[in-house]
VOLOMAR-449306 format. One record per residue (C-alpha): residue in three letters; x, y, z. Coordinates in steps of 0.1 Angstrom, whole numbers, padded with zeros to 4 digits, always signed. Each point is the difference from the previous one (the first is absolute). Layout:
<sites>
ALAXYZ/...
</sites>
This chain:
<sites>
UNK+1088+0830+1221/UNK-0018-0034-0012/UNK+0027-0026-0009/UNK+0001+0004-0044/UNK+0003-0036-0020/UNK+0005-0004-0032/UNK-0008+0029-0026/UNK-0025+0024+0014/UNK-0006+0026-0025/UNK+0012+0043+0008/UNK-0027+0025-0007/UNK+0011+0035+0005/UNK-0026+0029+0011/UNK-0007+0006-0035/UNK-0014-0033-0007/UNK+0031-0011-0025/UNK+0014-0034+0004/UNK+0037+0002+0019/UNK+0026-0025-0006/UNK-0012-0034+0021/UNK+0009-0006+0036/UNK+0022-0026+0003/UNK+0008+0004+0042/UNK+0011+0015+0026/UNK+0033+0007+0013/UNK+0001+0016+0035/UNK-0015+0036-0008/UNK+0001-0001-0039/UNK-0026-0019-0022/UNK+0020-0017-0028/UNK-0016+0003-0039/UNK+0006-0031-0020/UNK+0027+0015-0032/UNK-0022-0014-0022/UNK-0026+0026-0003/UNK+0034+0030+0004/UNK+0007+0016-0035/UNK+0031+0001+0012/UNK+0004-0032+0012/UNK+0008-0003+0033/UNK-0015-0003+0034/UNK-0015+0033+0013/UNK-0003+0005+0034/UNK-0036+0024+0020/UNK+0000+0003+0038/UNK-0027-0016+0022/UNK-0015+0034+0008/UNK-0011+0011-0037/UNK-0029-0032+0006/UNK-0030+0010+0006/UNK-0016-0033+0004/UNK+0002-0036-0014/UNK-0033-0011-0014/UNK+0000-0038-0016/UNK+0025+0001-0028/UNK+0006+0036+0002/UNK+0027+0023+0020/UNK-0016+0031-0001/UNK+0023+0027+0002/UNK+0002+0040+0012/UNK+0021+0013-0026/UNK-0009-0002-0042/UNK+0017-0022-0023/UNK+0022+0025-0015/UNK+0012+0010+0039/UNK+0004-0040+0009/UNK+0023-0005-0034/UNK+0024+0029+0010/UNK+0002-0010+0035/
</sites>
């Protein structure tokens, strides 16, 4: 997986904006809690990327699967 610095923004397969990457902590991606409704860090598995593109983690699973975890 390419090293992720700084806020790289989540799209989910659906094209919907996810919360922002903030890193990576050993197999989990980290979301900032910023962008949680609920306000806390959320927490999606290395394997639900499908690729990193620029400023974008593009991931396997939609936005409403990424938010329940």
């Amino acid at each position: 997986m390419p090293r992720l610095n700084g806020q790289v923004k989540g799209e989910g397969t659906c094209g919907k904006k996810v919360e922002v990457v903030g890193h990576v902590e050993g197999i989990a991606i980290r979301l900032t809690r910023e962008d949680s409704p609920v306000g806390q860090h959320h927490f999606v598995h290395t394997t639900w990327v499908r690729r990193v593109h620029e400023k974008y983690v593009h991931l396997t699973k939609n936005s409403v699967e990424t938010v329940s975890g």
